[in-house]
Each structure stands twice: as C-alpha cells, then as structure tokens.
N, C-alpha and C positions, 0 to 999 in steps of 0.2 A: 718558432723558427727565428734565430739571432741573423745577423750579420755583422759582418768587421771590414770595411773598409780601408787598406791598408798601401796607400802609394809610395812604393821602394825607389822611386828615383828622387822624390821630394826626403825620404830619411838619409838620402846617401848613399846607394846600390845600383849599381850597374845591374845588365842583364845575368852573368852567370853567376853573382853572389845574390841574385834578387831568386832566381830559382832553384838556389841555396834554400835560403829562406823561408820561398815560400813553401817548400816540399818538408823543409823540417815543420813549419807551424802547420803544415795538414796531420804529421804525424802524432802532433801533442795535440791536437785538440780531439783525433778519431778515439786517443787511450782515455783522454777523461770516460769515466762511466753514467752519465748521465746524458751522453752522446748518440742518440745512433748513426747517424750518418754525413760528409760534411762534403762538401763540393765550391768549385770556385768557377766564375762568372764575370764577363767586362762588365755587364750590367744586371744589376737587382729587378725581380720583379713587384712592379708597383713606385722605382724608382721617377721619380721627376724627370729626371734626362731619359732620355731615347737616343738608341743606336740603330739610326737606319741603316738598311742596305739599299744602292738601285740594284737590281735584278734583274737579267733579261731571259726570259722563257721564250725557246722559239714557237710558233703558232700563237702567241699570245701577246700581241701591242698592247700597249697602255693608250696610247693615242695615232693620231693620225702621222703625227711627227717620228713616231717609232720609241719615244723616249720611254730608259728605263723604267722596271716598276717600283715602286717606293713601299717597301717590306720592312718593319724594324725585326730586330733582332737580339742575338746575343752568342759571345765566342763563350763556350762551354767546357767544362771538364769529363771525365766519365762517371763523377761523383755529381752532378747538378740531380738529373732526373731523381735518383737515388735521394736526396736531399730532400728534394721538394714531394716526393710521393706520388710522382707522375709517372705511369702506365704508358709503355711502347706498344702502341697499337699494330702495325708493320714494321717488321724486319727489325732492326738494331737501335742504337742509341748509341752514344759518342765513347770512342773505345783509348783506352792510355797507346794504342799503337798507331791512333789518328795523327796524335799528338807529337807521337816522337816521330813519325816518318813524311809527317805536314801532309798527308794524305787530305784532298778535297774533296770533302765528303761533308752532309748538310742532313741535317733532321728537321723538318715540318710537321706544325700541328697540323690536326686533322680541320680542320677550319681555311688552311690554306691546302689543304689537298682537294678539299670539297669545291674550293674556289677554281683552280686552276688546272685541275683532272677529274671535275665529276665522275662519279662511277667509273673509273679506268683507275688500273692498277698505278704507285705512284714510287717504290723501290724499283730503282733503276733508271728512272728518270734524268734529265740535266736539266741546269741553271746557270749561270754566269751571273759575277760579279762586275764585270768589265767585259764590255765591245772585243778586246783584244787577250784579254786571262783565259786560263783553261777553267772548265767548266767546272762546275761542282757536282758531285755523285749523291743525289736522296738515296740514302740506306737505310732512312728509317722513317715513321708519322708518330708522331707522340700526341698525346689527348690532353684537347685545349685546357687552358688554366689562363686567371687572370693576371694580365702582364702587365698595365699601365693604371687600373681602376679597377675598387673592386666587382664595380657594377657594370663595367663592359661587357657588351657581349661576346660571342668565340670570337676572334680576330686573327688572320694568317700572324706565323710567326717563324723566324726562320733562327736555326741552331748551328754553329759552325765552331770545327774544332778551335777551344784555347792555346794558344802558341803555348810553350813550355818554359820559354822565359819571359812572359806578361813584365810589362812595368807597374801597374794595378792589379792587386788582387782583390776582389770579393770574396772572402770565406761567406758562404751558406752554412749554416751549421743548425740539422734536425735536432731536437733534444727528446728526453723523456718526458722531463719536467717542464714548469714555466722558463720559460727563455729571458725573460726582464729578469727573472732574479740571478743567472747564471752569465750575462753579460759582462760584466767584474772580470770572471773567475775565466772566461774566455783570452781578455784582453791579458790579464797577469799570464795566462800560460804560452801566449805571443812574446810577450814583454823577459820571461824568461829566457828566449832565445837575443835579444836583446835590449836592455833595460832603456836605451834611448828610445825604441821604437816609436812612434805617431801616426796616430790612424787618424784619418779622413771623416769617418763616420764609423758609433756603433750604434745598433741597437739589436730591436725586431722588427719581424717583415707587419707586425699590427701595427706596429709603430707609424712605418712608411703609410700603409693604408689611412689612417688616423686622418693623415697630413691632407689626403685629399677629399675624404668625409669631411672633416670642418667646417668648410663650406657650406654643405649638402645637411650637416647636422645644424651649424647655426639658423641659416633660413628655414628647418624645418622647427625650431625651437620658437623663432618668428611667429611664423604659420599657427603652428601650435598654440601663440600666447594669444595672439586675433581670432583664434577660435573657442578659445575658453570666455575672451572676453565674449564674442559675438553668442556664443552660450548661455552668460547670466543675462544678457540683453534682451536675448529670446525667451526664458525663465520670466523674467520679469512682464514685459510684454504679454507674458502667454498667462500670467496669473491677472494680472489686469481685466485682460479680453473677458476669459472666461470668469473671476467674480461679477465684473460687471454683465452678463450675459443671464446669470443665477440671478443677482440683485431685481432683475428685471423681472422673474418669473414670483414674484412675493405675493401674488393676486392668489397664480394658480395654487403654490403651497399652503396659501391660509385656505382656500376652499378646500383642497385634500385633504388638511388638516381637521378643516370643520366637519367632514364625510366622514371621520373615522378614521381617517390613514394615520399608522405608524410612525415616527421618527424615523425610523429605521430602514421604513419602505420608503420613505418620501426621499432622505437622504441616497439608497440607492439606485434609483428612478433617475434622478437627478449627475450620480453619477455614470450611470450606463450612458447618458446620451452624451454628457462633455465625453467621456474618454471615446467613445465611436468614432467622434472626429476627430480624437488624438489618431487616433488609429489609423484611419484612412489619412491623414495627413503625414504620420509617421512614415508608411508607404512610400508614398508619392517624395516625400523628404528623401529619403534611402535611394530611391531611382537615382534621381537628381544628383546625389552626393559620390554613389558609383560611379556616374560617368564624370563625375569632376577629379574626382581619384583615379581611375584612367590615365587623364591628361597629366596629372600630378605624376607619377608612374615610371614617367619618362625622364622626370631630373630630379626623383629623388630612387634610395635604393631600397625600396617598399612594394608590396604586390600592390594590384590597384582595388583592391576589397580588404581592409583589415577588420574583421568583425566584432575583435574587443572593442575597437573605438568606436564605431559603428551601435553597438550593444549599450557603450557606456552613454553615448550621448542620447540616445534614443529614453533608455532609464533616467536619466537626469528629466528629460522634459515631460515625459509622462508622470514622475515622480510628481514632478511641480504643478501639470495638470491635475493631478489628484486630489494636490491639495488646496489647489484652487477653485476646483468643486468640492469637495468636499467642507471644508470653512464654511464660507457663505452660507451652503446648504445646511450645515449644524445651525446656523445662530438664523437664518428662516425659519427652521425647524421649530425653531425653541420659542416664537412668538406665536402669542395668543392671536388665533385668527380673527377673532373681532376685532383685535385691534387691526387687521390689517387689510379688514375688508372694510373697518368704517371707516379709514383712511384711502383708500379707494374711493 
C-alpha cells in the first residue's frame, strides 16, 4: 500500500483547480495496471498526527461536565474502504453522492459500535459534531483495522464524507506488486499532470508502521543483546557447577570402575543424573520466563509464549549441561581406579 501526500494550496491551487487536480491524478493513477484500487483521505492510517473529532451522542456523557467525546478520525472518499481492503459490516460505506451533496453521514468501526450501542442496532443512529450542527447520519459500521499503531487494539473510529474540494490530498493507492518499488512511478504520473507539483510526503503504509516499531524494535534488540549475554553467563556457570559436582564423585567412579563397570555405563549413570536436574530446572525456568513474557507482551508487538525462543534457549543450556557432564565424566572414566582410590 503507497501513499502520496500532496498539499495544493502550498503548490499554488486554490479550491476549484485543486479539485481539478486532484480528480484528474485519481484518474491516472486507477489506469496504471499494477493498480487495484486508490482512495483519498485527510489522514493516513498509522500516520503520526491525529485527527480528532469531539462528538456528542445523546444518552452518552463523557463526564459529569457533559463535555464532548474525543473520537479521532478521518474525512474519506468512496474509494478509502476499497483501498484499504476493509469489509462494511452494516449498511453502506461513503458514497461519491455524500460528497457532492455534503450529505452528513458518518461510518464507525465496529469497536466504536460495540462501545457506544452494545448489541442494539447502530444504522440509523445520530451523532453531532458541535452543541449547535446538525447531526450526522451512521449509515454504515465497517471492521476494525489499525489506525494509529500496529499493535493497537480495536479502537472506536470515526469516518465522514471528504469535501470534494480538499486542500490536502492523501492518495491511498492498493497495488498488485511491492509498493516501494512503484513509488517513482506514482509520483511521475502526478507530476505529469503538472511538472512543478510537491508532495509533502511519499511512501508505504509499512513504511509509516516502521516509524513507530523503531522504538519497540530497538529496545527489543537491547533485551535481546542482555539476554544472549546473560545466556553465555548461565552456560558458563552452569558448566562450572556441574563439572565441579562430577570432579567430586572421583571416589565413587574409581570404585565402579574397580567392580567391573564400563566406560560407557559409568559415563551414562553419570549423565542421567546431571541432565534430571537440567530437566526439572528447565521446567521451573520456562514457568518463570512465561510469565515474564506476559508482562513483556504489553509493550512489545509479540505473543507472550514464543516457543522457538523458548526451544532455542532451553537447547543451548542443556546442550552445555551435557557437556559438562559428559567431559569430566570421560577423563574420570579414563583413570585407573587405584589410582584414585589410593589417593583417597
């Protein structure tokens, strides 16, 4: 998904050559063929700015003072939904005869239907924009999508027709293809209708997302780097413990060894009992790490159980426990039990 960014009163355009404009650049960018579908918007989803509305629903205060409700939004085309790949759940979606007739009329996610008319029907409904404006007509509920983050949850949202002569336009533009590499080819066939034109911003909508992952990516790359270290830490520590734990039993293996035992057995004997407590400590580790991923859960954009990670770190330290029994227990193995019981 691209967008283009394109403020007509900062190139030079007034309203009726700006909806000039902007009607011919929907038309050259709907004929490219690597296009399916294109729509225009005051605001982007996932954009940094917010376009609030207050709101007043009657039977529905925000507080005790009466004051409006603080709903953000977006003034729409009949081409947005379409664009974005979003499903009208009830009734309609924003029609090109909203637009030319300034018809007020308002499309809500399902999120803010859920909020503000649980189970009751929500086509036909009013709203207001102002104490003193005529009300706005819900003709339609359309199905949540992420509007500010990609990790939000549903959030009301509210949808109202685009004036027909915007002084900002947002081309949304669905493609076939990748969108970053047709970005270019967007802007030149704007730029054709006038070669001075100047957009504000291009890109993709992953793009925008990106901006606010960042964040969310950096500190998880943090997290990540103190957990790889606090891993060879634990590795190391954990080969310690247990050779020294082996080193100690050099009594019992020269006497097994003096009875008859195998290399082979005694080496596995040896490792059955260190790995049991890998084992049960592995457990008890994994509880522990769930519910700290849990809390992690909530400010990063991750389920709170990822089981490769989970998987990998679990096999790194049993890995290391193994060889840390297992070593020790070879070069025990391998000495002469008189020696190590007349050392004893």
């Amino acid at each position: 998904m691209a967008y283009l960014g394109l403020p007509l009163e900062m190139n030079g355009y007034d309203r009726g050559e700006g909806r000039v404009l902007v009607e011919a650049g929907l038309g050259r960018l709907e004929g490219l063929p690597e296009v399916r579908a294109v729509g225009l918007a005051s605001r982007l989803p996932q954009s940094l700015n917010n376009n609030g509305f207050g709101i007043l629903i009657a039977g529905h205060p925000q507080n005790a003072e009466d004051r409006p409700i603080i709903v953000d939004g977006a003034s729409i085309d009949e081409g947005y939904f379409d664009a974005l790949g979003l499903r009208v759940l009830e009734g309609r979606g924003i029609e090109l005869a909203d637009r030319d007739e300034g018809r007020r009329v308002a499309v809500i996610t399902q999120a803010m239907a859920q909020m503000y008319w649980p189970g009751q029907a929500v086509v036909g409904r009013q709203l207001s924009l102002s104490r003193d404006g005529d009300p706005y007509l819900i003709v339609g509920v359309v199905e949540d999508y992420k509007v500010d983050t990609p990790g939000e949850a549903p959030m009301p949202y509210l949808h109202i027709p685009l004036q027909r002569d915007p002084m900002f336009a947002n081309y949304l533009v669905a493609m076939t293809t990748p969108a970053s590499r047709l970005v270019p080819t967007l802007e030149r066939e704007l730029r054709a209708l006038d070669p001075d034109l100047v957009f504000l911003d291009t890109g993709t909508l992953r793009d925008m997302a990106e901006i606010h992952i960042f964040p969310i990516r950096a500190a998880a790359w943090l997290i990540g780097g103190f957990g790889v270290l606090a891993l060879m830490l634990a590795a190391i520590g954990l080969y310690g413990v247990i050779a020294f734990s082996v080193s100690r039993r050099l009594r019992e293996i020269g006497i097994r060894k003096a009875l008859g035992a195998e290399t082979t057995a005694v080496i596995g004997m040896v490792l059955r009992r260190g790995m049991l407590l890998v084992g049960i400590g592995g457990v008890v580790g994994a509880a522990m790490a769930a519910v700290g991923a849990r809390a992690l859960s909530s400010v990063l954009f991750v389920g709170a159980f990822d089981p490769v990670s989970f998987g990998l770190a679990f096999g790194v330290l049993a890995g290391v426990a193994a060889v840390a029994n297992v070593v020790p227990a070879r070069r025990a193995a391998g000495v002469d039990p008189m020696v190590v019981l007349r050392g004893e």
